[in-house]
TORZASE-220112 format. One record per residue (C-alpha): x, y, z; residue in three letters. Coordinates in steps of 0.001 Angstrom, whole numbers, always signed. Layout:
// residues N
+---------+---------+---------+------+
!    east !   north !      up ! resn !
+---------+---------+---------+------+
!       X !       Y !       Z !  ALA !
...
+---------+---------+---------+------+
// end
This chain:
// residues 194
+---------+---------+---------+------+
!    east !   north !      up ! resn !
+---------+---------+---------+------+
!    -381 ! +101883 !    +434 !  UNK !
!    -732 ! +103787 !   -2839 !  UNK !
!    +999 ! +101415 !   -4976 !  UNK !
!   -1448 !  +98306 !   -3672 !  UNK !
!   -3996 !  +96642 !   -5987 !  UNK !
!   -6285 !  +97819 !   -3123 !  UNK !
!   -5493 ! +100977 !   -3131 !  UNK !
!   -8829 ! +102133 !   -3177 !  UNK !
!   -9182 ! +101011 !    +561 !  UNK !
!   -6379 ! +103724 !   +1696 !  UNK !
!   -7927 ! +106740 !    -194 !  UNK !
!   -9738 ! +109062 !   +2341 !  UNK !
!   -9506 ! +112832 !   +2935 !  UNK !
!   -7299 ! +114489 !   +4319 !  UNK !
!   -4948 ! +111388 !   +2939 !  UNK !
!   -2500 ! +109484 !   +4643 !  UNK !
!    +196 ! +111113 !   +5643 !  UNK !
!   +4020 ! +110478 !   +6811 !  UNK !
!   +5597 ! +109721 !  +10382 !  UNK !
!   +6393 ! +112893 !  +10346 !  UNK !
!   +3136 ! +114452 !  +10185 !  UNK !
!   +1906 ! +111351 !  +12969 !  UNK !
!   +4332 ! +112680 !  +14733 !  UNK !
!   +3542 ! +116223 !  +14852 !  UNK !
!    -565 ! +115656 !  +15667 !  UNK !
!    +556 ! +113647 !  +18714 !  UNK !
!   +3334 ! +116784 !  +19384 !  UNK !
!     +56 ! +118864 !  +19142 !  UNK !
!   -1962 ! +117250 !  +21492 !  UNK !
!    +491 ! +117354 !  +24125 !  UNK !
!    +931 ! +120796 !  +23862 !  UNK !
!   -2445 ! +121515 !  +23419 !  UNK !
!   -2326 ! +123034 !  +19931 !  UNK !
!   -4267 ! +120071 !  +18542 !  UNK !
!   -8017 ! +120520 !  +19868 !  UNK !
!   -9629 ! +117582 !  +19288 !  UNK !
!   -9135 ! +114548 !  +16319 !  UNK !
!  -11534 ! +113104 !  +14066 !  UNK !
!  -12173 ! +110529 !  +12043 !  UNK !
!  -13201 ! +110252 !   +8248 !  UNK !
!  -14993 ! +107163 !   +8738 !  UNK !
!  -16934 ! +105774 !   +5632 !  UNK !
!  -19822 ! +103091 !   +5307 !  UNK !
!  -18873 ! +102197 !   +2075 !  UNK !
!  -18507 !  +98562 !   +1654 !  UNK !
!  -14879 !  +96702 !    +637 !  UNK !
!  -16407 !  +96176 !   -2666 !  UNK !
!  -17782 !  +99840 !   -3048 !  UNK !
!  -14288 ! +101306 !   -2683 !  UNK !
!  -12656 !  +98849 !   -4702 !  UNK !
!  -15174 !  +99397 !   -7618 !  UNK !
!  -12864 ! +100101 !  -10457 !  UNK !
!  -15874 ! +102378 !  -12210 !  UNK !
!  -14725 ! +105124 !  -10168 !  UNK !
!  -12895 ! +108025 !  -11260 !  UNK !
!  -10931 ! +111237 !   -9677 !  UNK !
!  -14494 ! +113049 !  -10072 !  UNK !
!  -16651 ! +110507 !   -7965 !  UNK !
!  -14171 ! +108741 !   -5872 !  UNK !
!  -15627 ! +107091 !   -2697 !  UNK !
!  -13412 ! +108774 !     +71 !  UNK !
!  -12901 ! +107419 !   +3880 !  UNK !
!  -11683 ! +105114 !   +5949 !  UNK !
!  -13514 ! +101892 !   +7850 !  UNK !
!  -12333 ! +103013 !  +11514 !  UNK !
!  -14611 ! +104327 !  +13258 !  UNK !
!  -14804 ! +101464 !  +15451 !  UNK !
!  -10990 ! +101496 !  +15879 !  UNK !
!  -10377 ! +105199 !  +16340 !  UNK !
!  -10652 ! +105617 !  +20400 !  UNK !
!   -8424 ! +101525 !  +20757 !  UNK !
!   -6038 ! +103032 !  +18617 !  UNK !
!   -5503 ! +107037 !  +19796 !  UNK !
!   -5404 ! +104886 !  +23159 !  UNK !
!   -3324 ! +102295 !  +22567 !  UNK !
!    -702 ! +104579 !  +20422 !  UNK !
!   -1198 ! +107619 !  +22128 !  UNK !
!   -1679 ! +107116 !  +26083 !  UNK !
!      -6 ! +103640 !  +26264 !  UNK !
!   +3058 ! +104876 !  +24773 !  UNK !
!   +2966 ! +108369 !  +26743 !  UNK !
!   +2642 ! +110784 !  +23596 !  UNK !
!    -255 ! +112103 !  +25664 !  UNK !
!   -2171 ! +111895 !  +29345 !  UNK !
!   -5139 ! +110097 !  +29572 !  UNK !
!   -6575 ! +113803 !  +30368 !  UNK !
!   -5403 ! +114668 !  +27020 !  UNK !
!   -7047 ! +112034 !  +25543 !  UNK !
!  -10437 ! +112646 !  +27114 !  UNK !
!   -9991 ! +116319 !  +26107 !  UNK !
!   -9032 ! +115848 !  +22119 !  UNK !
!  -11714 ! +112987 !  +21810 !  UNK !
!  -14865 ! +114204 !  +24020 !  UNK !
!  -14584 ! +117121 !  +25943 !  UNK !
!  -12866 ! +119913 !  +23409 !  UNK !
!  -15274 ! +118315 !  +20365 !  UNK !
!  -17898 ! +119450 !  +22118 !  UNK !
!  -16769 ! +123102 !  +23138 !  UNK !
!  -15911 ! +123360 !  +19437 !  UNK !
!  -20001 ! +122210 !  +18033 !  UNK !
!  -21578 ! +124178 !  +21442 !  UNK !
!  -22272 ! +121340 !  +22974 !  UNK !
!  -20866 ! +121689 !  +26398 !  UNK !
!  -21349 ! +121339 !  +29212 !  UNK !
!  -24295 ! +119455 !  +28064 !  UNK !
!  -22307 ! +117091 !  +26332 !  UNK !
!  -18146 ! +116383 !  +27206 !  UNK !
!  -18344 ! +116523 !  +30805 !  UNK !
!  -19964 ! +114670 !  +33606 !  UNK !
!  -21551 ! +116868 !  +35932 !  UNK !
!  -24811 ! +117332 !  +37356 !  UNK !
!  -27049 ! +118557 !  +34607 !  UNK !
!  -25071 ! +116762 !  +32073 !  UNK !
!  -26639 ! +114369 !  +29926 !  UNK !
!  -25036 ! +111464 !  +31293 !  UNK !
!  -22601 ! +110215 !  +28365 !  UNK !
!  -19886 ! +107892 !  +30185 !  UNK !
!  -17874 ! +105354 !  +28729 !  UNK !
!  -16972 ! +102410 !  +31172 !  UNK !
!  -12911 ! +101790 !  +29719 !  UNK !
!  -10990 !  +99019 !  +30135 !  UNK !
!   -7225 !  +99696 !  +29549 !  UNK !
!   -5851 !  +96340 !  +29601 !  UNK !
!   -8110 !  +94468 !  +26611 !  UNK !
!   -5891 !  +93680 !  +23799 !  UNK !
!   -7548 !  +92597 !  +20278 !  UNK !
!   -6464 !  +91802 !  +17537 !  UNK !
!   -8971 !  +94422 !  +14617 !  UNK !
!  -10833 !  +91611 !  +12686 !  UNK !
!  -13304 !  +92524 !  +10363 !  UNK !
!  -16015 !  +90401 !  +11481 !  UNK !
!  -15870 !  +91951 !  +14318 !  UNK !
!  -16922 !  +94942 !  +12600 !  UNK !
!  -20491 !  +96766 !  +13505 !  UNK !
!  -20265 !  +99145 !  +11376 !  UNK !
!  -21648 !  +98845 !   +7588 !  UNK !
!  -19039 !  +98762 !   +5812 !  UNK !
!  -18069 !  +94922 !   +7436 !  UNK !
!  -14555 !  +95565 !   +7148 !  UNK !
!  -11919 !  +97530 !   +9373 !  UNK !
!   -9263 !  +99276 !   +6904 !  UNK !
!   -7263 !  +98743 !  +10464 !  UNK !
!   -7729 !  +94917 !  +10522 !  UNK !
!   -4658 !  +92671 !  +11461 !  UNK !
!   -3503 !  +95274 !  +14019 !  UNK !
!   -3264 !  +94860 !  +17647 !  UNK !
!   -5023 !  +97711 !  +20125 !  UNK !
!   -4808 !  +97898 !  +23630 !  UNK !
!   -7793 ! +100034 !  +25598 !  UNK !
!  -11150 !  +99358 !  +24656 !  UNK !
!  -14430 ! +100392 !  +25947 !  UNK !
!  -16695 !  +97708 !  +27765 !  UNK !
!  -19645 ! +100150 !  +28117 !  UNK !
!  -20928 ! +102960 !  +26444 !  UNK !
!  -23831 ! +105217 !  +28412 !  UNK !
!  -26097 ! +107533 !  +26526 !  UNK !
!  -28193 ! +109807 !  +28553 !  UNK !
!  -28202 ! +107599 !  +31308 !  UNK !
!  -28982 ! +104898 !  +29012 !  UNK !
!  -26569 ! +101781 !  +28348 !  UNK !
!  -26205 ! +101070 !  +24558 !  UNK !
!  -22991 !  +99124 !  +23855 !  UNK !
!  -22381 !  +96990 !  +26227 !  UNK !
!  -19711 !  +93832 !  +25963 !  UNK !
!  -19177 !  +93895 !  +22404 !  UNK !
!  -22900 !  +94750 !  +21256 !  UNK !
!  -24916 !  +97251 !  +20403 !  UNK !
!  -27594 !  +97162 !  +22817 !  UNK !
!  -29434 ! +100614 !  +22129 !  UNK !
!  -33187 ! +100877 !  +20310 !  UNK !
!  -32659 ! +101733 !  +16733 !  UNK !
!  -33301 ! +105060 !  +16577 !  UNK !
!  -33227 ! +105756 !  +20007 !  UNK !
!  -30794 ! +108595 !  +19153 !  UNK !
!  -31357 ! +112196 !  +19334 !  UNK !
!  -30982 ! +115614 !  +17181 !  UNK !
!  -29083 ! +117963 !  +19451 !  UNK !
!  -28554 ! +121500 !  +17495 !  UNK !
!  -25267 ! +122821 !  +18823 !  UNK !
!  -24342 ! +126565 !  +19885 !  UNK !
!  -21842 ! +129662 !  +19367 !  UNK !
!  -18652 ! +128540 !  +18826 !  UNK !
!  -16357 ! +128326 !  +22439 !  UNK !
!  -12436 ! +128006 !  +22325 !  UNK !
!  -11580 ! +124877 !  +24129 !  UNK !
!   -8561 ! +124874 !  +26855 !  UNK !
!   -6345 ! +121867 !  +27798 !  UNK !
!   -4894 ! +121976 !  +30539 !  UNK !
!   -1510 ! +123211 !  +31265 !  UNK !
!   +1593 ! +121159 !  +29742 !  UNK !
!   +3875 ! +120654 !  +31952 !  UNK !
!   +7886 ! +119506 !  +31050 !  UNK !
!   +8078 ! +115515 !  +30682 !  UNK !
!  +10943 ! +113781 !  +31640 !  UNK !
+---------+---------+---------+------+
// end
């Protein structure tokens, strides 16, 4: 990607990496050494990371995915059995917010919780298209790849606000939560696969 005339599309930080280093973050996961995976989404337009004004000093770093990043760790991760769907739920919601002191208000459905559930439908396949994008940027750096696994419905607090493909929440309807001391987060055990 770093030879491209687009280039600028692929820079983000940490930066892309090898197979090998794919390979070892799913390896981590299943083994539970990996707590949870971001992303290093950006809103920057196509045209703002492709401006050629830039330099090393003020380079516009990130990656359009934020849309993409729960298809894909689905799709490539459960799908192909690098990792449970427990896993999954774990590195994506439940350890993320262990790590920022947000559980058990947030990562967990239970009674007291605040009622985040996403309604997942394993068996949608898409093609990434980037006017499918909702995001700001209006472009998926992922577009042209195929996904399996994609959420139908997203509930916040009890509230539905993506449902079918749209955004469906007020704007601003979301909500400053301050997080809490720091709390190591626990997979669950690995056992041998076959």
């Amino acid at each position: 990607m770093y030879q491209r005339p687009d280039v600028g599309l692929y820079l983000g930080g940490p930066p892309l990496r090898d197979k090998w280093d794919q390979d070892m973050l799913w390896e981590g996961i299943a083994k539970g050494t990996v707590h949870t995976i971001g992303t290093d989404h950006t809103g920057y337009t196509r045209a703002a990371k492709l401006d050629p004004t830039q330099t090393l000093a003020n380079k516009r770093l990130g990656l359009a995915n934020l849309q993409e990043y729960l298809p894909m760790m689905f799709s490539e991760g459960v799908l192909t059995g690098r990792i449970t769907l427990e896993q999954f739920v774990a590195v994506t919601s439940t350890n993320a917010a262990k790590l920022f002191g947000f559980y058990p208000r947030k990562g967990t459905i239970q009674v007291g919780s605040d009622a985040d559930i996403v309604i997942w439908d394993p068996t949608i396949t898409k093609l990434i298209r980037d006017e499918d994008q909702l995001s700001r940027a209006g472009y998926s750096t992922y577009a042209g790849l195929e996904v399996t696994g994609f959420p139908r419905t997203t509930i916040r607090r009890g509230e539905v606000v993506y449902d079918d493909g749209a955004v469906v929440a007020e704007s601003g309807s979301g909500k400053f939560i301050p997080g809490a001391p720091f709390r190591r987060p626990v997979l669950r055990p690995v056992t041998n696969r076959e």
